[in-house]
N, C-alpha and C positions, 0 to 999 in steps of 0.2 A: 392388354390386347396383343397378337401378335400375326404375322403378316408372312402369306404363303403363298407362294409362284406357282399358278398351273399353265400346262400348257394344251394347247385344246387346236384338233385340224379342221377343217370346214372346206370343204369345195377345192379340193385340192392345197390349200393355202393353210401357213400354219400362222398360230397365235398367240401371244403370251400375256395373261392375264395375271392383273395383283390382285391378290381379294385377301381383306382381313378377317380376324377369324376371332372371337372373344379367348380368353387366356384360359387355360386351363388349372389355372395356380387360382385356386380360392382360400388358401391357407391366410386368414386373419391374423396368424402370429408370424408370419414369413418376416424376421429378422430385416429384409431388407424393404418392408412396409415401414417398420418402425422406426429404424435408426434415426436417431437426428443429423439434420446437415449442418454445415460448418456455419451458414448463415440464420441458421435456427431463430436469436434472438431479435435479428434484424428483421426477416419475416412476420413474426409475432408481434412484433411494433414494441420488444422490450427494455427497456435501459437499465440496466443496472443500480439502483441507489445504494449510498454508502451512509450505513446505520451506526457505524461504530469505527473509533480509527485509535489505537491502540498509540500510548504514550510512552515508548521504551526504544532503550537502545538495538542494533538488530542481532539477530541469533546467530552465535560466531559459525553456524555453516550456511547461509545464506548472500547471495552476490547481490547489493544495492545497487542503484544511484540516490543521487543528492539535487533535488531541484537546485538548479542556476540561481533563481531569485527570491523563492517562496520559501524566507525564514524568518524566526520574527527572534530578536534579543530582549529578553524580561526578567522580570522577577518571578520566581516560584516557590512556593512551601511542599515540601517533600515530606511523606512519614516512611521510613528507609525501611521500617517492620511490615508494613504492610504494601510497603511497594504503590502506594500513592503519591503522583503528582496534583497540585493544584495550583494553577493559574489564578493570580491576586490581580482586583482589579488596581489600578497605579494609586488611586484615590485611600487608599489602604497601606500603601508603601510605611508612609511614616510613623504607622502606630503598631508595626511590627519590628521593630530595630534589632539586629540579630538573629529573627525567624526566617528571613527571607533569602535567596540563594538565586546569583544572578542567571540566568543562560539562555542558549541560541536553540531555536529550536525548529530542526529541519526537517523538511519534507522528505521523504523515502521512498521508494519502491523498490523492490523485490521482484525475481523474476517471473514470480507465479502473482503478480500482478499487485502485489495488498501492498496496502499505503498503510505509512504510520509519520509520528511525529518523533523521532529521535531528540531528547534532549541534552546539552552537553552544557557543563559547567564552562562558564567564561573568568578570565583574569580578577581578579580583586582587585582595591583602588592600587594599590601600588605597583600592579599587576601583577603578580603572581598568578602562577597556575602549577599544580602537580603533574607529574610526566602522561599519567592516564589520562586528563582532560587534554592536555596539549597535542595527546597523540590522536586524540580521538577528533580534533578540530581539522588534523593536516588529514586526516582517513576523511572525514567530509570533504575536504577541499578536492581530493583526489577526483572522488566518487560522483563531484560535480560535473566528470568530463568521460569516466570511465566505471564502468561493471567489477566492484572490489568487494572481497569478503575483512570482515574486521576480524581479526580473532586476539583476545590479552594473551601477556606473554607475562606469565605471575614471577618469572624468574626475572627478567627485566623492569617489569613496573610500568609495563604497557600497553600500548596496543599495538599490532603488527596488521601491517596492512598487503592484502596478497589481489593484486589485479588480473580479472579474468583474461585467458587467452585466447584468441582467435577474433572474428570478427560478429557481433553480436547488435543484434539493433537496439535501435537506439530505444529510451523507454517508452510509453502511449501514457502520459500523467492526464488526469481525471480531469474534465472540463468543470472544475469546479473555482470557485475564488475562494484565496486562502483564508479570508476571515469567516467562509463557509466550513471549511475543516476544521478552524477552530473552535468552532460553535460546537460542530460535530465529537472533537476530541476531548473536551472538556466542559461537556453540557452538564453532568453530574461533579464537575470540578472546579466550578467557577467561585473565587469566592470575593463575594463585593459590598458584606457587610459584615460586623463584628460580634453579632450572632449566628455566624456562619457556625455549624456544628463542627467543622474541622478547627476551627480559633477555639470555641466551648474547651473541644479536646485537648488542644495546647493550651488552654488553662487549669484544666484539670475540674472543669464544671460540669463534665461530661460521663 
């Protein structure tokens, strides 16, 4: 619709009327019909669900953070060839002695929003740790407070940690509960019995 001022005299005396007028724009594909607004999803009544939450560490050109409290320290079975992690239930611990691989494992964000689980090898009983797990524990601690990108440093034997500049808000983490993410992360990698096809595997039954 759009809206036009006439002005109209009568009996000596002048007069100014508004009168609308229907729009002359009947253009069905007029770009500015279409476009979505920035509140799109909230108008539509749509929430977002999280289908899948990827288990790796982050892509050395991407700026994290590190949830503050949402980490969990476990046991894991890793096949290093095919880049699978699996999540052992504890009930399982003792009938795997030497398959098993301790670590912490942290919540993520990225600035285009995607969650994951970064997993990081922790100390051994006598605590030991190699320079890359060690480096990559203080790059979480950082990133729990600040927007950092990780990148290795193959010449050093480690990780190099570079903190974003300027002032950057803080992140928006998923209203979800983290043993919800974990369900999510490792639904196809849970393994809680000893006919687990990934155990089969490491035994060579498979």
């Amino acid at each position: 619709m759009t809206t036009t001022t006439k002005k109209r005299t009568a009996n000596n005396s002048s007069h100014t009327d508004t009168v609308t007028e229907p729009s002359t724009n009947n253009d069905i594909f007029d770009p500015s019909r279409l476009r979505l607004t920035q509140d799109f999803s909230a108008s539509m009544g749509v929430k977002k669900r999280l289908t899948v939450i990827q288990v790796r560490k982050p892509g050395k050109q991407e700026f994290i953070r590190v949830h503050p409290e949402n980490f969990l320290e476990t046991a894991v079975l890793e096949f290093k060839e095919e880049g699978e992690t699996y999540l052992v239930d504890p009930t399982l611990w003792s009938d795997l002695p030497g398959e098993l691989i301790p670590k912490v494992l942290y919540m993520t964000l990225n600035r285009q929003s995607v969650l994951r689980l970064w997993p990081i090898r922790l100390p051994d009983e006598e605590g030991k740790l190699d320079d890359w797990n060690q480096s990559a524990l203080e790059s979480a601690t950082i990133a729990k407070k600040s927007w950092v990108r990780v990148s290795s440093n193959r010449s050093a034997g480690m990780y190099e940690t570079f903190e974003a500049l300027g002032n950057h808000n803080e992140p928006e983490w998923p209203d979800m509960e983290f043993s919800e993410i974990l369900k999510i992360a490792f639904k196809n990698q849970y393994i809680d019995h000893l006919d687990h096809p990934a155990l089969l595997k490491l035994r060579g039954e498979s």
